[in-house]
C-alpha positions in Angstrom: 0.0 0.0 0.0 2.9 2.0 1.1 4.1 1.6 -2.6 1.0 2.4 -4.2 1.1 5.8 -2.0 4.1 6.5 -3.0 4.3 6.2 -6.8 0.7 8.5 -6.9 2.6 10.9 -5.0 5.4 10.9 -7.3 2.7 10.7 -10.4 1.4 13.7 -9.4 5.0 15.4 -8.5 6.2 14.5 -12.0 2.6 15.6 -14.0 3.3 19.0 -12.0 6.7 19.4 -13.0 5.9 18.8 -16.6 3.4 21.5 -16.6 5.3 24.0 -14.9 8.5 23.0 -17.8 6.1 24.0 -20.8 4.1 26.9 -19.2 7.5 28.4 -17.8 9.0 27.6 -21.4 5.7 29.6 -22.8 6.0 32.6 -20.8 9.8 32.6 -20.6 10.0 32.8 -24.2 9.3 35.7 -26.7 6.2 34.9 -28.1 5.6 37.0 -31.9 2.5 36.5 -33.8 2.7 38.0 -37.3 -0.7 38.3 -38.7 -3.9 39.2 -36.5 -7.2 40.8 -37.9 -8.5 42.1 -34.7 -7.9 45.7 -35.7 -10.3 45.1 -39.0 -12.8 43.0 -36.8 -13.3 46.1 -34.4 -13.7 48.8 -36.9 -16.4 46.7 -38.8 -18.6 46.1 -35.3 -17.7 48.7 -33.5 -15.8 47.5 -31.2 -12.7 48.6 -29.3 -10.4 45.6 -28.2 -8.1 47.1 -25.2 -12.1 46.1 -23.7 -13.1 43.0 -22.3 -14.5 41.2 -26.3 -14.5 37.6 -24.8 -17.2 35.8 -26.4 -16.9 37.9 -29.5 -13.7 37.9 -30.7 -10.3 35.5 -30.7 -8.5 38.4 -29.2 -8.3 42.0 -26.9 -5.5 43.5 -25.1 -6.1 41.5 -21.7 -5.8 38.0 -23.6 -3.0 38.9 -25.6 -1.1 39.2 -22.0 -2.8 36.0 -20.7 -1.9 33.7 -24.0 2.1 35.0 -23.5 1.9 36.8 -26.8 4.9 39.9 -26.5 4.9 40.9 -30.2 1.7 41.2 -32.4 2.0 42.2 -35.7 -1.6 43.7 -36.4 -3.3 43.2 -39.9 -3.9 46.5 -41.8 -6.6 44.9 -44.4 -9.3 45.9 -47.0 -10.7 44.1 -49.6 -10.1 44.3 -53.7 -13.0 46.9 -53.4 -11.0 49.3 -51.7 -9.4 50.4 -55.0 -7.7 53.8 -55.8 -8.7 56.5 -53.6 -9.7 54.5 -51.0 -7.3 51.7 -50.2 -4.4 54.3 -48.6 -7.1 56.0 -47.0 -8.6 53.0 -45.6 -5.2 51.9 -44.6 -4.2 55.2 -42.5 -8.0 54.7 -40.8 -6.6 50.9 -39.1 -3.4 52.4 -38.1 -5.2 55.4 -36.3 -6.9 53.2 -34.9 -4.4 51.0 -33.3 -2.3 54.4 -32.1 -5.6 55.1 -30.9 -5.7 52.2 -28.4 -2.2 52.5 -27.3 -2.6 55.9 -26.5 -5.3 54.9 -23.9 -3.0 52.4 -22.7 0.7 53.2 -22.4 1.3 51.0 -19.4 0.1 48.2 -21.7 1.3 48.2 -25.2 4.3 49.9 -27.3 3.8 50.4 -31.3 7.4 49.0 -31.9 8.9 49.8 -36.2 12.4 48.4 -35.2 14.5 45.6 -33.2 15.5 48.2 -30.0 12.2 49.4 -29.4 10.7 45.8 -29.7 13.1 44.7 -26.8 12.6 47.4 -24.6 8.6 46.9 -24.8 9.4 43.3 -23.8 11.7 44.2 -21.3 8.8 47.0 -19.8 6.3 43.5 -20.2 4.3 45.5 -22.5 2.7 44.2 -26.0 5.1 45.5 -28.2 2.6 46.1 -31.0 4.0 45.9 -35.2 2.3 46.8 -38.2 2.0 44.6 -41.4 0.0 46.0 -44.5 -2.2 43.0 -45.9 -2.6 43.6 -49.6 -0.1 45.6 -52.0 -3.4 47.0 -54.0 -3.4 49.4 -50.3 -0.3 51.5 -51.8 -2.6 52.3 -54.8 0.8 51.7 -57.3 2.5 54.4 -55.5 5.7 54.2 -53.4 5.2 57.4 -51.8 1.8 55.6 -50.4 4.1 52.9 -49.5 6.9 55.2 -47.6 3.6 56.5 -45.7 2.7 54.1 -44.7 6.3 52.4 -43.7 6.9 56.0 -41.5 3.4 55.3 -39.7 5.5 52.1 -38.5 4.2 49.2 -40.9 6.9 46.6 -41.2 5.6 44.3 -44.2 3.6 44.6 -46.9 1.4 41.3 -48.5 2.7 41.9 -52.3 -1.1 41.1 -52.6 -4.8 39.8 -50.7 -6.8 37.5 -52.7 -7.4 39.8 -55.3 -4.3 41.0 -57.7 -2.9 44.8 -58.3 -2.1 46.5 -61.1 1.7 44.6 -60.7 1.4 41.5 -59.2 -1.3 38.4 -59.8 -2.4 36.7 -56.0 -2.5 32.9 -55.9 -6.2 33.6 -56.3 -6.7 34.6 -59.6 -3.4 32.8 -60.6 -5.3 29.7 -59.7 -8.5 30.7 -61.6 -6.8 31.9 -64.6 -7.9 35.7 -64.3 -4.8 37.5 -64.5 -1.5 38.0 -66.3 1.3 36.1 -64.1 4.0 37.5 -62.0 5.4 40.6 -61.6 6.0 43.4 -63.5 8.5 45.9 -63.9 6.6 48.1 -61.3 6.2 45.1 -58.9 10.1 44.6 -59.2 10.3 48.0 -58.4 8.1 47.9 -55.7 10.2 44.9 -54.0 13.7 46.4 -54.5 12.4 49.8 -53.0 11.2 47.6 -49.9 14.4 45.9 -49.3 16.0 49.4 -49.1 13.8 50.5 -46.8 14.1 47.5 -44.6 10.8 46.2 -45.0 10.0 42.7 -45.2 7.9 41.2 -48.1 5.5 39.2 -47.3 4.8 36.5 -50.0 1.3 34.7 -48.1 -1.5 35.0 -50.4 0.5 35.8 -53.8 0.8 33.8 -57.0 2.8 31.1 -57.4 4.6 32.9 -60.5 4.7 36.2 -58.2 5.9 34.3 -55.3 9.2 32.6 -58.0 9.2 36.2 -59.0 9.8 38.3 -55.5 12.2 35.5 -54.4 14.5 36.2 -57.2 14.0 39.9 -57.3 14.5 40.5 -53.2 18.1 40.9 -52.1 17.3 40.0 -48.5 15.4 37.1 -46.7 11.2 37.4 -47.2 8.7 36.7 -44.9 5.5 34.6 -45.1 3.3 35.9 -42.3 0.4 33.6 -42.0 0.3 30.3 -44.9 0.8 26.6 -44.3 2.1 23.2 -46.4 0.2 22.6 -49.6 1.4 18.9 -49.7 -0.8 18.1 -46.9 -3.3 20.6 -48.0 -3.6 21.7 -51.3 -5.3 24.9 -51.3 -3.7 27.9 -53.2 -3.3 29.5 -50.1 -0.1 27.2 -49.2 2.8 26.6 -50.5 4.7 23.6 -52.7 7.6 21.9 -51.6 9.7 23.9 -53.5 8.2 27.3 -52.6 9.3 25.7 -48.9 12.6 25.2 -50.0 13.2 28.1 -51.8 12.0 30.2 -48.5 14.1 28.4 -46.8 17.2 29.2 -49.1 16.4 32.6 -49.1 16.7 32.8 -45.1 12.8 33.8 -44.8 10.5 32.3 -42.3 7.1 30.5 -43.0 4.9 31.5 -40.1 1.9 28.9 -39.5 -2.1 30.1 -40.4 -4.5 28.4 -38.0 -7.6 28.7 -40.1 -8.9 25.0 -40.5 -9.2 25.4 -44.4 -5.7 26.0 -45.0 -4.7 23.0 -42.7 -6.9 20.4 -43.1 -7.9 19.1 -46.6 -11.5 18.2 -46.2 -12.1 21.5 -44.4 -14.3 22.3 -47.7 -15.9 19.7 -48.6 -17.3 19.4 -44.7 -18.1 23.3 -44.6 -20.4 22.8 -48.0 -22.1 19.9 -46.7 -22.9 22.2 -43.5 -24.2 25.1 -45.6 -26.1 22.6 -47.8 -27.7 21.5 -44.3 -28.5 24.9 -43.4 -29.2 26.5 -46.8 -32.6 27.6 -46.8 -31.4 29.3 -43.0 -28.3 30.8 -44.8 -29.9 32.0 -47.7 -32.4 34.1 -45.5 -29.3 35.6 -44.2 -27.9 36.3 -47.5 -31.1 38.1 -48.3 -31.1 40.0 -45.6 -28.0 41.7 -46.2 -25.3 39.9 -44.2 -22.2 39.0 -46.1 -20.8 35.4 -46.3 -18.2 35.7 -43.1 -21.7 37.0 -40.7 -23.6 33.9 -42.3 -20.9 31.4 -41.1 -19.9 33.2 -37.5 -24.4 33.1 -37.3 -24.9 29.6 -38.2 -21.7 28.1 -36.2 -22.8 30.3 -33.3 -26.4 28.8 -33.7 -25.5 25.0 -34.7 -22.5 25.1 -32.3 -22.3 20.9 -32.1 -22.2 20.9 -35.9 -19.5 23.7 -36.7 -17.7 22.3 -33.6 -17.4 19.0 -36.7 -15.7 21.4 -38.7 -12.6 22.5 -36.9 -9.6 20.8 -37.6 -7.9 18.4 -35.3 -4.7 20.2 -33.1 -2.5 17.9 -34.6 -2.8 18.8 -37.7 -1.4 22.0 -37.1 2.1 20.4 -36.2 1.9 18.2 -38.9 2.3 21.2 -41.1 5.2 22.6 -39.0 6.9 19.0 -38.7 6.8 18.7 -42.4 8.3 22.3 -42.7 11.2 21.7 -40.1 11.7 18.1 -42.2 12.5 20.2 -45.5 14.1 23.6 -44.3 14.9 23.3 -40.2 13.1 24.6 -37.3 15.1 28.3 -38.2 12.4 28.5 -40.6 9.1 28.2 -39.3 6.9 30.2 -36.8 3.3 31.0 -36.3 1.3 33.8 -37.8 -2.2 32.4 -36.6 -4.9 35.1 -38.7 -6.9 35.1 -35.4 -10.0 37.4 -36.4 -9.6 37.0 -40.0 -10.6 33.2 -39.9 -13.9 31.7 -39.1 -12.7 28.2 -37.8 -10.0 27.6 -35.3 -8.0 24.1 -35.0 -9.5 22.3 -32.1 -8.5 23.8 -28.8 -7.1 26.9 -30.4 -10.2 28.4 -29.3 -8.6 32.3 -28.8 -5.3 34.0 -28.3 -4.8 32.5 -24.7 -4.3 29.1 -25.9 -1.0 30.2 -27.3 0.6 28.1 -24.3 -0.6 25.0 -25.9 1.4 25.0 -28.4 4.2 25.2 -26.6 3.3 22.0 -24.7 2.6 20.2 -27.6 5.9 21.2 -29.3 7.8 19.7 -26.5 5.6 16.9 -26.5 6.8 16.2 -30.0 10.5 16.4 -28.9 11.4 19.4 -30.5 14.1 21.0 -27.7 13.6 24.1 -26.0 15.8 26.1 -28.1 14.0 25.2 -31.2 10.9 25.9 -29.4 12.2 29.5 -28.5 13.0 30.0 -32.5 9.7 28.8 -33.5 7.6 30.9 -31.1 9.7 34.1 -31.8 13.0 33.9 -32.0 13.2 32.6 -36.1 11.1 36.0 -36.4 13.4 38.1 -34.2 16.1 37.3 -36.3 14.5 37.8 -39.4 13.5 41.1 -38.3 16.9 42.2 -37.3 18.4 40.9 -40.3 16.0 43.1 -42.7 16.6 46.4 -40.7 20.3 46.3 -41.1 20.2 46.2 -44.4 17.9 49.0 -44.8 19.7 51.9 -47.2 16.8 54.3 -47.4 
């Protein structure tokens, strides 16, 4: 019996210690997102996330701090239909809006454009707050728009969204067949003035011929704020084995989306079935104004056990990052999760305060805690540093 005592005893002991190694790991580390949408998400419903948006949204200023999260890189995003005249404009409107918050909250967060001020908000425990511009069509083919909006603090720029500029073609209509391939001269031009200004390019969401592009064209190491592995999921959205590898030979970083379309491959296929379930519901909704993204967030809301179906598993996250690390290393590869731009989390990433589970399930995969730090933040970090040296404005 004595025995029996004593092995619970040292169950419970070791089951302790564990936790403690992964949440200390967690919080010890620096912990960078690169791609959130909260910012667009507020302005559309009104909403203001230094308050308390539990319930309504994956993120707000108090769950950043509780999910561990020291560097957010907020999305600045509008749609194709924000063409010229009102992309730039609708641009400058999100980043008001995010000096805006800080403002009201100095003690809480820092809007960080380079490597020292970054480390000094995480030194001050403060949400050192970036800027990334989601969507080239936003510089309205002008690169005095896009020196604007790099002195406001913005710190990448998409090359494109879903839908293509003027200059380059987005894996969107590259995959339908809409546009001319690639980019042109202007689209060079654009790139090369972003590497002398010490701005990363971000290559999620562009073409594959614009992605084979930029890589050539960019003289320094290119980001990919928020895309996952097309060989286990074969959207447009990710990217081939060889756009991996040629990421990884560049010295970019992938950074990890967590919307359940882009990582698991019957994501679609499940999703029609539960609109064809719920069409003549949906359709009322449709009629009555709401667009397709208020339909979804409505119906998963109302037929919770059903969307619930929908999510993909957790693993499947780290089966994209495993299959990364297996081509390019673990120096290449962090997470960039589109929280508030996406309308179905993996399982258990349910908000921005489930961060730490990552890191528990990373060490539960044997990765070491050095290669846990780099994928969290530190492969970002580096990257970042890296890029702002070689700015020559």
């Amino acid at each position: 019996m004595r025995k029996i005592v004593s092995l619970a005893v040292a169950l419970i002991f070791s089951f302790y210690g564990y936790t403690q190694t992964w949440k200390e790991l967690h919080f010890g580390s620096i912990v960078v997102d690169t791609h959130n949408d909260i910012l667009t998400t507020a302005i559309e419903k009104g909403y203001s996330f230094d308050q308390n948006l539990k319930g309504k949204t994956h993120s707000d200023l108090a769950r950043f701090s509780k999910g561990g999260i020291d560097v957010q890189i907020f999305s600045i995003w509008s749609d194709g239909s924000y063409t010229h005249g009102k992309g730039f404009r609708r641009a400058n409107q999100q980043i008001d809006t995010l000096y805006a918050v800080q403002k009201r909250n100095p003690g809480k967060m820092s809007i960080v454009s380079n490597s020292r001020e970054l480390m000094q908000a995480v030194k001050e425990q403060k949400l050192a707050a970036m800027i990334g511009v989601e969507g080239g069509h936003m510089i309205e083919d002008r690169l005095d728009y896009l020196d604007s909006l790099y002195n406001r603090g913005a710190r990448y720029l998409t090359l494109t969204w879903n839908n293509s500029t003027s200059w380059a073609s987005s894996a969107a209509d590259e995959y339908k067949g809409k546009q001319p391939k690639g980019l042109n001269d202007f689209g060079k031009q654009v790139v090369k003035h972003m590497n002398q200004l010490g701005m990363l390019v971000d290559l999620s969401h562009v073409g594959e011929q614009t992605f084979w592009d930029a890589i050539k064209t960019s003289t320094q190491p290119v980001i990919v704020s928020h895309s996952c592995a097309h060989a286990i999921c074969p959207v447009s959205r990710n990217l081939t084995d060889e756009q991996i590898k040629a990421v990884g030979k560049n010295g970019g970083v992938i950074h990890l989306n967590f919307f359940s379309g882009f990582l698991d491959s019957s994501f679609f296929k499940k999703n029609r079935d539960f609109r064809r379930k719920h069409r003549a519901e949906a359709d009322s909704l449709f009629a009555s104004g709401k667009d397709t993204n208020t339909v979804t967030e409505l119906l998963a809301e109302k037929y919770a056990k059903d969307a619930q179906q929908l999510r993909a598993p957790f693993s499947l996250l780290f089966d994209h990052l495993d299959h990364i690390v297996k081509l390019i290393g673990t120096e290449h590869v962090g997470l960039g999760s589109d929280f508030d731009g996406i309308t179905s989390t993996p399982q258990r990433l349910n908000d921005v305060t489930d961060f730490p589970l990552i890191t528990q399930e990373l060490l539960r995969r044997g990765y070491t805690r050095q290669q846990i730090k780099g994928i969290l933040g530190g492969n970002f970090l580096r990257l970042f540093e890296t890029v702002e040296k070689s700015a020559n404005p």
